[in-house]
KEZASE-77892 format. One record per atom (N, C-alpha, C, O): atom name; residue in one letter; z, y, x negated. Coordinates in nm, 3 decimals, always signed. Layout:
REM residues N
atom  type  pz  py  px
CA  A  Z  Y  X
...
This chain:
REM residues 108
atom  type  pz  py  px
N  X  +9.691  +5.889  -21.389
CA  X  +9.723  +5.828  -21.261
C  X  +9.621  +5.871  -21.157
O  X  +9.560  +5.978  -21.167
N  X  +9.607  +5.801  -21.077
CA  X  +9.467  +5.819  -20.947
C  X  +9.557  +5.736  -20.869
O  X  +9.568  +5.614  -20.877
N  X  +9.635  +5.835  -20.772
CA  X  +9.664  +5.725  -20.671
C  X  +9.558  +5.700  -20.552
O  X  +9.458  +5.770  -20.534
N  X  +9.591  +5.608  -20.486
CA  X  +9.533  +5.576  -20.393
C  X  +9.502  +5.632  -20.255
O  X  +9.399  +5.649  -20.191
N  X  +9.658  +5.660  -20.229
CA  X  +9.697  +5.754  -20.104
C  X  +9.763  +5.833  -20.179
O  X  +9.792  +5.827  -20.299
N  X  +9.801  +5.964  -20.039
CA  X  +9.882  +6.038  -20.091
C  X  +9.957  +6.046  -19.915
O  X  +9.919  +6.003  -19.806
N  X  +10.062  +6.114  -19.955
CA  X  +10.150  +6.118  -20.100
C  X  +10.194  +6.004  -20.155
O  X  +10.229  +5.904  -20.092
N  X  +10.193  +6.021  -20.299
CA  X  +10.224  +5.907  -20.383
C  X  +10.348  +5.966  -20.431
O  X  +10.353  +6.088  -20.443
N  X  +10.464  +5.884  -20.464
CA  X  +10.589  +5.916  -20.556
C  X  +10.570  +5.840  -20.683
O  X  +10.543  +5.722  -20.664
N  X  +10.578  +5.879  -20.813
CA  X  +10.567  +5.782  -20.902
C  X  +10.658  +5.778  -21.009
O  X  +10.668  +5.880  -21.077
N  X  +10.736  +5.666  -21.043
CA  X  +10.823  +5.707  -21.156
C  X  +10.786  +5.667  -21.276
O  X  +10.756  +5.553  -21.312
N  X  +10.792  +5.777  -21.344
CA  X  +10.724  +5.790  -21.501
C  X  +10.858  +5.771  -21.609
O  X  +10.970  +5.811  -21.577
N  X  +10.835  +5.719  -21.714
CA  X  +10.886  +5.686  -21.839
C  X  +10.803  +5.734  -21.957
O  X  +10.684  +5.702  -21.966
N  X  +10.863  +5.813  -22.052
CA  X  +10.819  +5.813  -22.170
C  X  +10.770  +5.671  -22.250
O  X  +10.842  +5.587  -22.305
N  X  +10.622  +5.673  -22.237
CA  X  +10.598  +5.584  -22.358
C  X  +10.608  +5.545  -22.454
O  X  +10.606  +5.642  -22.530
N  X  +10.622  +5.432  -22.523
CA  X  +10.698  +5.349  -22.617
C  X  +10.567  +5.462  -22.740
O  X  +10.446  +5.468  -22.717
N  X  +10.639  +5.535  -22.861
CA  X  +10.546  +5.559  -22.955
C  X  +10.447  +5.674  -22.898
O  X  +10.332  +5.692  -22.941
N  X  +10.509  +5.751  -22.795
CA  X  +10.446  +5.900  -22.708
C  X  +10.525  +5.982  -22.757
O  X  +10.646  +5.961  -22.752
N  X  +10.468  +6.110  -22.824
CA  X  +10.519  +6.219  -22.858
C  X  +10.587  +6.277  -22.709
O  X  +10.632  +6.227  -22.606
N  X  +10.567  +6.405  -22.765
CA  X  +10.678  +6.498  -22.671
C  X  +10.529  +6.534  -22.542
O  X  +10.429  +6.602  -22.566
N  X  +10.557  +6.476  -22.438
CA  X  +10.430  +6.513  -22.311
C  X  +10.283  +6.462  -22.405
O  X  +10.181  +6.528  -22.422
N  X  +10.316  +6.316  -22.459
CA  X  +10.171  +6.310  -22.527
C  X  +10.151  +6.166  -22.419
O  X  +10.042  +6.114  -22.394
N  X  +10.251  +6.132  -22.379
CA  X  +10.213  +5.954  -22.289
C  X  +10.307  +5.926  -22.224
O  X  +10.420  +5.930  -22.273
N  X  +10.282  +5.887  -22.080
CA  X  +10.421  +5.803  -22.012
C  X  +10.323  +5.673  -21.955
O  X  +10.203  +5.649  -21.939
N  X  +10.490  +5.588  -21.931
CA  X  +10.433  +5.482  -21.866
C  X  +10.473  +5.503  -21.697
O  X  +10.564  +5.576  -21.657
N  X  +10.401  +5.440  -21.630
CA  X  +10.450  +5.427  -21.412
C  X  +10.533  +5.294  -21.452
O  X  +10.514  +5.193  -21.520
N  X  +10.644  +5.354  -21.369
CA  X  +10.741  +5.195  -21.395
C  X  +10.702  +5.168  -21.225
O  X  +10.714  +5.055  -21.176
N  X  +10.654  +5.289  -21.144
CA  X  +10.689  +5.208  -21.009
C  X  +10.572  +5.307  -20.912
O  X  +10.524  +5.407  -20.965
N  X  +10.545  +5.281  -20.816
CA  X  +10.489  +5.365  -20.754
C  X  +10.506  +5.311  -20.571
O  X  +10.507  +5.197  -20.524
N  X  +10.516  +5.435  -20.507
CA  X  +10.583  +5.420  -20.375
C  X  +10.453  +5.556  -20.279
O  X  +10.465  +5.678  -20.287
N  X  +10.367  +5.496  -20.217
CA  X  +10.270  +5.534  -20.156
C  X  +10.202  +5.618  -19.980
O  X  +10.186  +5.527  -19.898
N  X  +10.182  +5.694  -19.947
CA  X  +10.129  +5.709  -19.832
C  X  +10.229  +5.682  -19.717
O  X  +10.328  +5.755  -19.717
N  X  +10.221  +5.593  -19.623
CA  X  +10.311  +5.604  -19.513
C  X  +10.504  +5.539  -19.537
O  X  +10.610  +5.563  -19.479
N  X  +10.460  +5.450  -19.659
CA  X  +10.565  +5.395  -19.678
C  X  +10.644  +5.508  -19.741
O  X  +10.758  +5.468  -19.764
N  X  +10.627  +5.634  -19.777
CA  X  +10.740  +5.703  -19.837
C  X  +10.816  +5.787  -19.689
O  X  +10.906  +5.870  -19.703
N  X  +10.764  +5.748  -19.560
CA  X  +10.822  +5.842  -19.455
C  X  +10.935  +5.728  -19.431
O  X  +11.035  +5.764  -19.368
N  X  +10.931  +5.638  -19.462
CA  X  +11.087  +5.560  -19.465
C  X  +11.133  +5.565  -19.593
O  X  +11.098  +5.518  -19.701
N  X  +11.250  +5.655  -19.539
CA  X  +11.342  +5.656  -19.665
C  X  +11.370  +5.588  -19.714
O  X  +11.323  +5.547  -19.821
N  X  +11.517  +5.524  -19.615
CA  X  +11.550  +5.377  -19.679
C  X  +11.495  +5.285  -19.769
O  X  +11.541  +5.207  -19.852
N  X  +11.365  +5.321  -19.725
CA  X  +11.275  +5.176  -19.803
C  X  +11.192  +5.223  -19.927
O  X  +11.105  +5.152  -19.979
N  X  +11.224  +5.342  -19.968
CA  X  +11.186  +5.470  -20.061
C  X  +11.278  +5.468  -20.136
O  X  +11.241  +5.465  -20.254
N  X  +11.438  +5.470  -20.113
CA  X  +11.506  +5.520  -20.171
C  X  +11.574  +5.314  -20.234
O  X  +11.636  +5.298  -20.339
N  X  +11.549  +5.230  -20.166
CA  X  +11.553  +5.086  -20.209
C  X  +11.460  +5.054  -20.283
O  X  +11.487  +4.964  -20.364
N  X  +11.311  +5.116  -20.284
CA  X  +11.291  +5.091  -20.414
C  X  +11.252  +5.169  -20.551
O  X  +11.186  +5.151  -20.653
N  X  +11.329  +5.261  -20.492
CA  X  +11.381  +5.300  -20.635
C  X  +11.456  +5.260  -20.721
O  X  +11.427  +5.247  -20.840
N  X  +11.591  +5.230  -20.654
CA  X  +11.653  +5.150  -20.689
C  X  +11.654  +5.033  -20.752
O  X  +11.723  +5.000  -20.848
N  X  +11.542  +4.944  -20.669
CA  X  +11.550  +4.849  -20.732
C  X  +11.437  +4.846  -20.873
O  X  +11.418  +4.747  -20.943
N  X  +11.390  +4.944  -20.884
CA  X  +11.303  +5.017  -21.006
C  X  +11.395  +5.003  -21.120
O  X  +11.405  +4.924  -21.214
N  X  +11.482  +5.147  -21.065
CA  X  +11.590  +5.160  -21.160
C  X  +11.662  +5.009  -21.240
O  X  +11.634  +4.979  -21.356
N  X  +11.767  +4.920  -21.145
CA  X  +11.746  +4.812  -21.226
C  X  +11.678  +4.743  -21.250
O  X  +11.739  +4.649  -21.302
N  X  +11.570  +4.724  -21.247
CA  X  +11.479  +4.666  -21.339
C  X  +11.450  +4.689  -21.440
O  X  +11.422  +4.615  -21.535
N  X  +11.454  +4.827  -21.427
CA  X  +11.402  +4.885  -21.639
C  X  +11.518  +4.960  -21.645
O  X  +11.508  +5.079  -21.674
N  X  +11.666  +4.896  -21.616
CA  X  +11.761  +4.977  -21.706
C  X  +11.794  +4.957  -21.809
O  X  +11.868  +5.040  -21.863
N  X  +11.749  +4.831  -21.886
CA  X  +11.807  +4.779  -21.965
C  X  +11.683  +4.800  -22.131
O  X  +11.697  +4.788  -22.253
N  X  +11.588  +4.830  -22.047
CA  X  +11.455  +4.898  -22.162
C  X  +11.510  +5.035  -22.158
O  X  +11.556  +5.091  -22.258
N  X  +11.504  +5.093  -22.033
CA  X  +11.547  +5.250  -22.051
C  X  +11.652  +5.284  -22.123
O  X  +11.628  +5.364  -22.213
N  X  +11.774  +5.243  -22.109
CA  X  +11.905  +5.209  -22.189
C  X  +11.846  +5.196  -22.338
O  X  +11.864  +5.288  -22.418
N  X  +11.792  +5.111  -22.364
CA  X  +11.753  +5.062  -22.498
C  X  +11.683  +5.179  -22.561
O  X  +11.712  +5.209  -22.676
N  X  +11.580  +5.258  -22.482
CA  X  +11.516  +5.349  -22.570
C  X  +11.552  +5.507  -22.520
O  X  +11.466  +5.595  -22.526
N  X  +11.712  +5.535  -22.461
CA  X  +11.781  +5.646  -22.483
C  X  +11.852  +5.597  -22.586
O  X  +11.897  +5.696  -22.644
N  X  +11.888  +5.496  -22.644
CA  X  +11.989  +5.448  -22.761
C  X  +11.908  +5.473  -22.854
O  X  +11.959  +5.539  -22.944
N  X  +11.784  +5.442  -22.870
CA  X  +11.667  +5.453  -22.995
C  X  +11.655  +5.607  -23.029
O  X  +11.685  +5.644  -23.142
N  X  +11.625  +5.670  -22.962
CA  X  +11.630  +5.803  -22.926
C  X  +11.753  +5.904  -22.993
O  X  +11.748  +5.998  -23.073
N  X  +11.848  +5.845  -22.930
CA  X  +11.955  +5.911  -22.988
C  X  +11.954  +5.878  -23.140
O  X  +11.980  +5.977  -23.209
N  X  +11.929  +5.761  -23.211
CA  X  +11.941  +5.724  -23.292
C  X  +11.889  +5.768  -23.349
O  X  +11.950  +5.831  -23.436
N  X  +11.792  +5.772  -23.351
CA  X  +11.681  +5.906  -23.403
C  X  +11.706  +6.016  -23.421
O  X  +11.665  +6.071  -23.524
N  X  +11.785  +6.087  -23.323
CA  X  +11.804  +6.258  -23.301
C  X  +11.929  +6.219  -23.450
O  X  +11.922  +6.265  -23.564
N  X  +11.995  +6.158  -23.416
CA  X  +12.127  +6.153  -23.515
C  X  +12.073  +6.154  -23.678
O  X  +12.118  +6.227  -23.766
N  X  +11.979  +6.067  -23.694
CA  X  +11.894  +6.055  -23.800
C  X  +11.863  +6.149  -23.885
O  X  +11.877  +6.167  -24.006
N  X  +11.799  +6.231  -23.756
CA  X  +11.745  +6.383  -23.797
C  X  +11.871  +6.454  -23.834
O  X  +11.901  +6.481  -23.950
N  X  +11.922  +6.475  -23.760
CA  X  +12.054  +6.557  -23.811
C  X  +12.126  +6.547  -23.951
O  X  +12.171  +6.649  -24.005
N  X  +12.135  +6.439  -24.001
CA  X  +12.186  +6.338  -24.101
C  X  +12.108  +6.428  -24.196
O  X  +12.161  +6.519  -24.260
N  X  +11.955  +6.390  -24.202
CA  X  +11.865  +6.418  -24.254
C  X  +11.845  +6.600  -24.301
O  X  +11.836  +6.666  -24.405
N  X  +11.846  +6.622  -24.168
CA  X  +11.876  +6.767  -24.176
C  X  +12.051  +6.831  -24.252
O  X  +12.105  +6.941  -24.266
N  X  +12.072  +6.751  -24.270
CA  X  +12.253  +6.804  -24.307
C  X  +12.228  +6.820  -24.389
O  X  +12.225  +6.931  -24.442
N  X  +12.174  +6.625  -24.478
CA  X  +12.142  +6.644  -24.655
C  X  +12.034  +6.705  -24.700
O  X  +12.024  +6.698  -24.822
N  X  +11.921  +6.780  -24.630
CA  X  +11.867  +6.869  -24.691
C  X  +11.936  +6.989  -24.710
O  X  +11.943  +7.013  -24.831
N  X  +12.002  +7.094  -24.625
CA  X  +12.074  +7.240  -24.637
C  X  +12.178  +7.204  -24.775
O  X  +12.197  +7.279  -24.870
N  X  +12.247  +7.041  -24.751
CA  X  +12.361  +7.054  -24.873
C  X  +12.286  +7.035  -24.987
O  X  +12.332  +7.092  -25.087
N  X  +12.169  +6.964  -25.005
CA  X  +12.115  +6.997  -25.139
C  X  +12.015  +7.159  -25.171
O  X  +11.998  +7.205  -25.284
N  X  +11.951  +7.232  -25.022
CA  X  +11.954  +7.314  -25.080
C  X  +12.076  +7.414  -25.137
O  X  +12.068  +7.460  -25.251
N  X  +12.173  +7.439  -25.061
CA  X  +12.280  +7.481  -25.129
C  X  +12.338  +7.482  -25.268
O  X  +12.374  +7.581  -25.332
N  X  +12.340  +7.342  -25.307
CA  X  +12.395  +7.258  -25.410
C  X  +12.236  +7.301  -25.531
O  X  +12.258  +7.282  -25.651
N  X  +12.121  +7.342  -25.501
CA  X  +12.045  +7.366  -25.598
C  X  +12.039  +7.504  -25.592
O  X  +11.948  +7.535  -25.669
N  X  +12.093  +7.622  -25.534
CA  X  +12.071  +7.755  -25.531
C  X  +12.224  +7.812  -25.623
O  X  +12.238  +7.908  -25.700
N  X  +12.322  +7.709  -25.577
CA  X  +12.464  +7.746  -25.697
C  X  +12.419  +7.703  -25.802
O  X  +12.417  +7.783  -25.895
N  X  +12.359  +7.550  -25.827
CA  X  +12.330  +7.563  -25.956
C  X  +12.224  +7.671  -26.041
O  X  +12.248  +7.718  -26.152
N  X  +12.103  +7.696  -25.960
CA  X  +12.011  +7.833  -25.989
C  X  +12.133  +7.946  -26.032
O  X  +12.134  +7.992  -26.146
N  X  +12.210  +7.976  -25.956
CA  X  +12.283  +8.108  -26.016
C  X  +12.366  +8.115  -26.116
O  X  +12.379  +8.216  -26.185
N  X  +12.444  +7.980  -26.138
CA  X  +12.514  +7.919  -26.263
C  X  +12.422  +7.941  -26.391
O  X  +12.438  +8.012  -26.490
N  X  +12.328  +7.863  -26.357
CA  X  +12.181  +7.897  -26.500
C  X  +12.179  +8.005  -26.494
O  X  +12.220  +8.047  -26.602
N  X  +12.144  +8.120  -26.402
CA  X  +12.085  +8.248  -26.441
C  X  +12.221  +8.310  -26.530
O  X  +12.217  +8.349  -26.647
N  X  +12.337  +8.307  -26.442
CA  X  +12.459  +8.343  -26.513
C  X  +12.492  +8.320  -26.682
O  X  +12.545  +8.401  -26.757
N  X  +12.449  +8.198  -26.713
CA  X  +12.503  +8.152  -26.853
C  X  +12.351  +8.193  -26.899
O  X  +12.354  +8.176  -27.021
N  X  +12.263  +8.224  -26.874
CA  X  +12.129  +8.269  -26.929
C  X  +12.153  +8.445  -26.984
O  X  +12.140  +8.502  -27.093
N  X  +12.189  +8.485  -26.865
CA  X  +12.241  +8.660  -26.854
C  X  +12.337  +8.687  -26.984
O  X  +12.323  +8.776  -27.067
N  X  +12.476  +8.550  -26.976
CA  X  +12.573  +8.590  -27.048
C  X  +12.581  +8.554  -27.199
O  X  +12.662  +8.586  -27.286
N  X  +12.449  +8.465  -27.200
CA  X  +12.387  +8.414  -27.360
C  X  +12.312  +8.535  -27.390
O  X  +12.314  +8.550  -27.512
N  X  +12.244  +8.629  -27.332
CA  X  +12.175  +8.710  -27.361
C  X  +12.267  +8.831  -27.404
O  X  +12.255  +8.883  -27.515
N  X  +12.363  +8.873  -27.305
CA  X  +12.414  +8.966  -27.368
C  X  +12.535  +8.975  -27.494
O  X  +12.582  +9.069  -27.557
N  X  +12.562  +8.798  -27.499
CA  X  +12.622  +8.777  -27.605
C  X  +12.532  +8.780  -27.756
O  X  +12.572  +8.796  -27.872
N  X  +12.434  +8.765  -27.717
CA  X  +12.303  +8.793  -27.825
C  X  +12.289  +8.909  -27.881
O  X  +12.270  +8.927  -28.001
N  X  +12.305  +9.038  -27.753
CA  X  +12.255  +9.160  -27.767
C  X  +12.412  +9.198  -27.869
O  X  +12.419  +9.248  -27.982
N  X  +12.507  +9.157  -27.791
CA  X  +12.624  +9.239  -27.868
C  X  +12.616  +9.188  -28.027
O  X  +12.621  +9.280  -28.109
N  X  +12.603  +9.053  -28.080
CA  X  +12.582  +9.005  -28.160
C  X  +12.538  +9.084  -28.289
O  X  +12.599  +9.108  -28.393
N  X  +12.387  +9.123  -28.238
CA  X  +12.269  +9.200  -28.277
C  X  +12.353  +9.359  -28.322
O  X  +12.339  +9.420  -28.428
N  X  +12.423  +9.388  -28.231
CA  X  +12.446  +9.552  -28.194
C  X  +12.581  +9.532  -28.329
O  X  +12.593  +9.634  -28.397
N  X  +12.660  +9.436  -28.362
CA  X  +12.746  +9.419  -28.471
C  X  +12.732  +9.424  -28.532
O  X  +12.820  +9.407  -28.617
């Protein structure tokens, strides 16, 4: 961003396909003398806001969808590691208890 004047107010959005602080987009920008009226600062923000609520909306829903994803993702990895560390000890167990059924075997 290079504004023009200052002070500049600018409202930023995470970019569509921007990592974490890797890209935003300016949905709006409010400049130099015009930010000493509020009113007319705080109207268009507003009218910022609805304008991209319905993208913004859309990609906190994507987002979430995502985070949930991960989680999902992350669940069925721990339950299969789990589910492969009981079976690891089951094998070692019937490995241990073939062995010492061997040894006693032997020792008869």
């Amino acid at each position: 961003l290079r504004p023009r004047e200052l002070p500049t107010l600018v409202v930023l959005a995470q970019a569509e396909g921007a990592g974490r602080g890797r890209g935003a987009q300016a949905l709006a920008q409010v400049a130099g003398v015009r930010l000493r009226d509020v009113d007319g600062t705080v109207a268009s923000l507003s009218e910022t806001l609805q304008a991209w609520a319905p993208l913004l909306e859309e990609a906190r829903e994507e987002l979430t969808a995502r985070a949930v994803d991960r989680a999902i993702i992350q669940e069925q990895a721990s339950e299969y590691e789990r589910a492969l560390a009981e079976d690891q000890a089951r094998e070692e167990a019937e490995v241990a208890a073939a062995a010492a059924a061997e040894e006693a075997e032997r020792a008869a």
